[in-house]
MIDRENRO-217108 format. One record per residue (C-alpha): residue number from 1; residue in one letter; x, y negated, z negated. Coordinates in pm, 1 decimal, always signed. Layout:
# MIDRENRO-217108
   k r        u        v        w
 NUM A        X        Y        Z
...
This chain:
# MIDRENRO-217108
   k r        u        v        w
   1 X     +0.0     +0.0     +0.0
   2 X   +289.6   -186.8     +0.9
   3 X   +341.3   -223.8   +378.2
   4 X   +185.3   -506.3   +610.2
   5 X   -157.5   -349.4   +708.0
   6 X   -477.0   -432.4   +876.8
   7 X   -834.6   -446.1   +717.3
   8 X   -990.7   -156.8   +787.6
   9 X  -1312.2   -303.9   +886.5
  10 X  -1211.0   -565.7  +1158.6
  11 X  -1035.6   -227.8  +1325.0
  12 X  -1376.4    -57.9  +1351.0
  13 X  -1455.5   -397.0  +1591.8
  14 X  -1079.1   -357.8  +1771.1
  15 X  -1003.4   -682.0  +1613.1
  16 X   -616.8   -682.4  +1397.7
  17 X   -679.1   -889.8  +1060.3
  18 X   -423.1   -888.4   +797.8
  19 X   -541.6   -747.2   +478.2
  20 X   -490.5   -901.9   +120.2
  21 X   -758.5   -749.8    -74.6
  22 X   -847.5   -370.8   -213.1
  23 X  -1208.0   -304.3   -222.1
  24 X  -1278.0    -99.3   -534.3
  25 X  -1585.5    +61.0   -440.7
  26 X  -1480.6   +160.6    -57.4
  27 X  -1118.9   +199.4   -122.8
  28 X  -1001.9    +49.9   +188.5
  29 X   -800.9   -223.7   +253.7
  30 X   -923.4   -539.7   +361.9
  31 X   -885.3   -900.7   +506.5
  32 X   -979.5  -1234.0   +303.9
  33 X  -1312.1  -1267.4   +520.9
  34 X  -1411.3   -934.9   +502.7
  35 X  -1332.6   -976.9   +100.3
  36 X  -1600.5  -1237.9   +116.7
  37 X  -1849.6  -1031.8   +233.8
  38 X  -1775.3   -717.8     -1.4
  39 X  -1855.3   -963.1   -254.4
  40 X  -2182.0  -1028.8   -142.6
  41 X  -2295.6   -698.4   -120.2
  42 X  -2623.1   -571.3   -330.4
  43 X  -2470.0   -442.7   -582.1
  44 X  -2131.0   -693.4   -521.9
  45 X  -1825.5   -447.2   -493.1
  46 X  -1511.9   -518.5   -695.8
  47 X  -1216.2   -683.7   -477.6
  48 X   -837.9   -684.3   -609.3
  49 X   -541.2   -831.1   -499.2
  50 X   -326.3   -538.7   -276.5
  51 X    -32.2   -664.3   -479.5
  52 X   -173.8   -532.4   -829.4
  53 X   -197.0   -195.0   -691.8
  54 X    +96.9   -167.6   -528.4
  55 X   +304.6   -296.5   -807.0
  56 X   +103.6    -22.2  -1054.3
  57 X   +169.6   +263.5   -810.0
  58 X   +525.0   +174.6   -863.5
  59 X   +563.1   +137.2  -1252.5
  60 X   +351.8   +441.5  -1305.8
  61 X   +534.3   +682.9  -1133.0
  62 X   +886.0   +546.9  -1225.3
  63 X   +784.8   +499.7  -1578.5
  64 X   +660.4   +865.4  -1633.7
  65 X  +1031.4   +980.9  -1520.4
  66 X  +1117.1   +840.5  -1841.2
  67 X  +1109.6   +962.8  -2240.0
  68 X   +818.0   +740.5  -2420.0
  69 X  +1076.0   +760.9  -2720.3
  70 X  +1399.9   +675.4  -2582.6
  71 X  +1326.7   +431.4  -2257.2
  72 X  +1705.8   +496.3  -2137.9
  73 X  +1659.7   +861.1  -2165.7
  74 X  +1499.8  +1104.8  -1863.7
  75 X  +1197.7  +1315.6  -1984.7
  76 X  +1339.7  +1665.7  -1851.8
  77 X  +1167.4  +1891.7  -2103.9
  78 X   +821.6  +1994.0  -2219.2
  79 X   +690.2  +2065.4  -2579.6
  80 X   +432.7  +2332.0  -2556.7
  81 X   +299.0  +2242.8  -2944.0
  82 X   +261.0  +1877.7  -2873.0
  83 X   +159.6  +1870.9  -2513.0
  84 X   +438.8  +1632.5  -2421.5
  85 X   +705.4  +1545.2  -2173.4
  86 X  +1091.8  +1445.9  -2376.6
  87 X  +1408.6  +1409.6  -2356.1
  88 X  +1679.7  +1572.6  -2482.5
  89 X  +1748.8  +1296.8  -2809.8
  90 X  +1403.2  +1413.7  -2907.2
  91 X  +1464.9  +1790.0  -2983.1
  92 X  +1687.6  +1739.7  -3280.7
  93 X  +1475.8  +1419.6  -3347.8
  94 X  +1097.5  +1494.3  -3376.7
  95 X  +1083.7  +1838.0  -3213.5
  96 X  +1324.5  +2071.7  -3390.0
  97 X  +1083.4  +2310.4  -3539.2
  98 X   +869.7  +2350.1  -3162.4
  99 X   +880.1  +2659.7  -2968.8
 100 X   +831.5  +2673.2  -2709.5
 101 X  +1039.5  +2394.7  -2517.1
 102 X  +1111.5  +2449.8  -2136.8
 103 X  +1247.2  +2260.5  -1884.3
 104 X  +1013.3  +2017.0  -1632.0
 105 X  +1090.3  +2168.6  -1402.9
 106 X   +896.0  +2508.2  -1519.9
 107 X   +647.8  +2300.9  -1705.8
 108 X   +532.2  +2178.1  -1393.1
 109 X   +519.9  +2455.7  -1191.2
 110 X   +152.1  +2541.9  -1044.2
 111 X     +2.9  +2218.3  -1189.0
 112 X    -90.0  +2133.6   -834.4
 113 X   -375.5  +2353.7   -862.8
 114 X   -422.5  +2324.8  -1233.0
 115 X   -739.7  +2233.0  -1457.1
 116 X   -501.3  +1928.9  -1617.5
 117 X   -485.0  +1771.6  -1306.0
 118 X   -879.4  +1833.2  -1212.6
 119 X   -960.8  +1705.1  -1547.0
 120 X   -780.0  +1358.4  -1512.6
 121 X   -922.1  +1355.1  -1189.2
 122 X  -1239.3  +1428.1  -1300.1
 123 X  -1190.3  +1156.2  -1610.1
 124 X  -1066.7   +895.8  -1402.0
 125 X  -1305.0   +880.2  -1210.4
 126 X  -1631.7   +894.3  -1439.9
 127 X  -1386.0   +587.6  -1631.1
 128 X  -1400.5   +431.0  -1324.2
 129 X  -1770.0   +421.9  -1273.5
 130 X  -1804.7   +305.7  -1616.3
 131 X  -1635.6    +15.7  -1579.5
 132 X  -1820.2    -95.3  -1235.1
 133 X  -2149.9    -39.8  -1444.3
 134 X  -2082.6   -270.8  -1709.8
 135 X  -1865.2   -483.7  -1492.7
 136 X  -2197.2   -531.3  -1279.9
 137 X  -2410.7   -523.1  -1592.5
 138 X  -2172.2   -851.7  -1714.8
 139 X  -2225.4  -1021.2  -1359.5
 140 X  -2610.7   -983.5  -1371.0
 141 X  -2582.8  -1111.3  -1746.2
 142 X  -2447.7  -1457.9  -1630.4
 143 X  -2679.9  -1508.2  -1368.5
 144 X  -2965.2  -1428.6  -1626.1
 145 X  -2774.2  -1683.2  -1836.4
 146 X  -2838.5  -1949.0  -1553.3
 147 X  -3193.0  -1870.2  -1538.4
 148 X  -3271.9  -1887.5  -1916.7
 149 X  -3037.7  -2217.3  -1938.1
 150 X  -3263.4  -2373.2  -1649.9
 151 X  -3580.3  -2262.3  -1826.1
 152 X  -3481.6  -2437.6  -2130.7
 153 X  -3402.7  -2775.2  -1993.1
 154 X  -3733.3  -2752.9  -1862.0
 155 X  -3907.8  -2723.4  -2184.7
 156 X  -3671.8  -2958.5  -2356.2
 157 X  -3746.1  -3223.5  -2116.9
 158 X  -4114.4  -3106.0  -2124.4
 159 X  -4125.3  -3172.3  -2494.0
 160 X  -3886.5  -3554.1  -2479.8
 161 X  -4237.9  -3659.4  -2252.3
 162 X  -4474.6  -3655.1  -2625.5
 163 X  -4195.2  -3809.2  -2796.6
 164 X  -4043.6  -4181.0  -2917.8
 165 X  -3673.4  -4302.4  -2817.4
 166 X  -3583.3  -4065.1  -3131.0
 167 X  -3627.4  -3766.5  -2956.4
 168 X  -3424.0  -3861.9  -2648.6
 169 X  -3179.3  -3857.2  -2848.9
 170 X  -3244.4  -3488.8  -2983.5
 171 X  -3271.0  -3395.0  -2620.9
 172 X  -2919.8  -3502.8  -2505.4
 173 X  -2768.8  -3322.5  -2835.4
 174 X  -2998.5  -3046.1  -2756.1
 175 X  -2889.1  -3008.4  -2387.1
 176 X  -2510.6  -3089.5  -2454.1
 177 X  -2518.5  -2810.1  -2744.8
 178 X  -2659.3  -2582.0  -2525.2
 179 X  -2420.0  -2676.9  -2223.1
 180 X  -2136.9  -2599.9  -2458.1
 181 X  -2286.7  -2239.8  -2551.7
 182 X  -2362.1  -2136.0  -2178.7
 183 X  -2018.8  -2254.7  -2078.2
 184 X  -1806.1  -2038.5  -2352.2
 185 X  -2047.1  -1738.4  -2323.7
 186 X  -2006.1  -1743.2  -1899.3
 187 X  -1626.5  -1778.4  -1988.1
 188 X  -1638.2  -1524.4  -2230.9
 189 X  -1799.1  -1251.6  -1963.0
 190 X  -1610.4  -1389.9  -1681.3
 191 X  -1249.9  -1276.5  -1844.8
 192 X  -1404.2   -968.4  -1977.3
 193 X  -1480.1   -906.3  -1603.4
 194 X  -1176.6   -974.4  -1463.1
 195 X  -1006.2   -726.8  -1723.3
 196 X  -1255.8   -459.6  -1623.1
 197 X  -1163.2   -530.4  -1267.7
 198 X   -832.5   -527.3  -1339.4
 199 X   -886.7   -192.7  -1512.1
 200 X  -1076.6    -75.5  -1217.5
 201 X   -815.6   -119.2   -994.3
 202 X   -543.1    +48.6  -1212.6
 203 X   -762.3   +359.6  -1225.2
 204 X   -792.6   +343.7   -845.7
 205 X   -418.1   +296.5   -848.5
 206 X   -399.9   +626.3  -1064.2
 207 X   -617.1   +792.8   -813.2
 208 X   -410.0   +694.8   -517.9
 209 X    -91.5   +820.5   -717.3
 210 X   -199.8  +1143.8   -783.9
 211 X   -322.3  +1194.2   -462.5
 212 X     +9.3  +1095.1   -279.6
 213 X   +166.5  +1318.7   -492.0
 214 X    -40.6  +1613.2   -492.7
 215 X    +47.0  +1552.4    -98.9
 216 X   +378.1  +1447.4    -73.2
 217 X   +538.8  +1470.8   -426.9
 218 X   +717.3  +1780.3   -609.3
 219 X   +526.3  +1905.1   -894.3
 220 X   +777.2  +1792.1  -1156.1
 221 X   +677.3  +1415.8  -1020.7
 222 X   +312.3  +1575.5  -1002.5
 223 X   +355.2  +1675.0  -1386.1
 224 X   +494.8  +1386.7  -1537.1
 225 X   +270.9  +1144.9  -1358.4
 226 X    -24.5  +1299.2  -1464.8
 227 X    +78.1  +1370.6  -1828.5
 228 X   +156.7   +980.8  -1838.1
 229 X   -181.9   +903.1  -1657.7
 230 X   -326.1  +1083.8  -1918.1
 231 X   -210.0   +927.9  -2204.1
 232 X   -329.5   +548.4  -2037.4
 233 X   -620.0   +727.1  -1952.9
 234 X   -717.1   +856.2  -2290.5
 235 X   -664.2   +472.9  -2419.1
 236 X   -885.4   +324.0  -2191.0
 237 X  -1167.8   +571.8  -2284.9
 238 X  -1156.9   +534.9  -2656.5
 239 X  -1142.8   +113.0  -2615.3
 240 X  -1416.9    +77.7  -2301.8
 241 X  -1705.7    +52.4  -2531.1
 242 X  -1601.9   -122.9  -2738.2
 243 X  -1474.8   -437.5  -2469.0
 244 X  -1820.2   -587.7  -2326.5
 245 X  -1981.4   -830.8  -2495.1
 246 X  -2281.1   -893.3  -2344.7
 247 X  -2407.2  -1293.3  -2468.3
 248 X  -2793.5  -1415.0  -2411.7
 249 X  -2947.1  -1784.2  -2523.1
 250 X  -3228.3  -1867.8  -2734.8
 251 X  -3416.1  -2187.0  -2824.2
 252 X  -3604.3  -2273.5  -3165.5
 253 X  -3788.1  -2498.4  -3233.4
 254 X  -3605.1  -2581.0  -3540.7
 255 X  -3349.7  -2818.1  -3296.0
 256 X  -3050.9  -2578.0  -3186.1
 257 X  -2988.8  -2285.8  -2898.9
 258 X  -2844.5  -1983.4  -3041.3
């Protein structure tokens, strides 16, 4: 994904656009206009920068090469009892008492068509959908936002019409309150978007590893990679929950929007 490419839906038309975007939900490359039109789709699709994927198809597969424990050091063995890839500092370290420990190279052998790399397959990609879900949940939120923020001015300014000077004042602190509110609550779901996004695309980016690999790769790469994917994986599912705040407005009477 690193290499100057065309979007893939100006070819379908014969016509040679450079892409800059990913599109999450097609996975395809495409071009800035085509982007704009992704976006637009019922439900919108999830666009990325090329460059983030690229650059995490990169540091995944050279950081799994390496011990988690000792950065400088390769991971060229296996722990059976832990599950885990080390190095050789680690035996007398953390591991002594394990058995048994075998090279990578044996570790990985048959993982190609093993029920590890189905399951992270399988995990990644149900992750994946529920991100888009509450990533799409979060857009429809602000535009509901919008709506109820428009409905309000209307009553506040229906109200200022059976009052004195007094209330116009109430009505400007009223509206400026609940400016203030809409404004940190459409911030507040538009970064928590574009972390799920971002998310989104690193999960594609896992997908697109382990596929090149399970193609191309030796199953020592194969094995490390995944046991590494696994391990950002397994993050990402414990924390997703608990990430999306989803903000509405209310009006009381009683002078302030909540």
């Amino acid at each position: 994904m690193t290499e100057t490419s065309h979007c893939a839906n100006c070819m379908r038309f014969e016509k040679k656009s450079n892409a800059k975007k990913w599109c999450q939900n097609c996975s395809v490359k495409i071009c800035l206009a085509c982007a704009r039109v992704h976006r637009q789709f019922k439900p919108p699709h999830t666009v990325v920068l090329i460059e983030d994927v690229a650059y995490l198809l990169s540091s995944i597969t050279k950081e799994s090469k390496f011990c988690d424990y000792h950065p400088d050091e390769k991971a060229v063995l296996f722990c059976s009892r832990h599950d885990s890839i080390i190095c050789s500092l680690c035996v007398p370290q953390t591991h002594q008492n394990c058995d048994p420990i075998i090279p990578i190279d044996r570790a990985s052998r048959g993982v190609k068509s093993s029920t590890s790399l189905q399951d992270i397959e399988r995990r990644i990609k149900h992750l994946k959908e529920v991100i888009l879900k509450i990533a799409f949940e979060l857009k429809n939120s602000c535009t509901g936002l919008f709506d109820k923020e428009e409905e309000i001015k209307s009553t506040i300014k229906g109200f200022r019409k059976k009052v004195n000077e007094y209330f116009d004042k109430i009505e400007k602190e009223l509206i400026e309150e609940m400016n203030k509110k809409c404004n940190h609550c459409q911030t507040s779901m538009g970064q928590q978007v574009s972390k799920l996004e971002a998310e989104c695309a690193e999960l594609t980016g896992y997908s697109d590893i382990i596929s090149d690999l399970k193609e191309k790769g030796s199953e020592i790469d194969l094995f490390q990679t995944i046991k590494m994917i696994d391990r950002k994986t397994h993050e990402q599912e414990i924390h997703i929950q608990k990430r999306a705040t989803v903000y509405t407005i209310r009006f009381f009477a009683t002078g302030k929007a909540y």
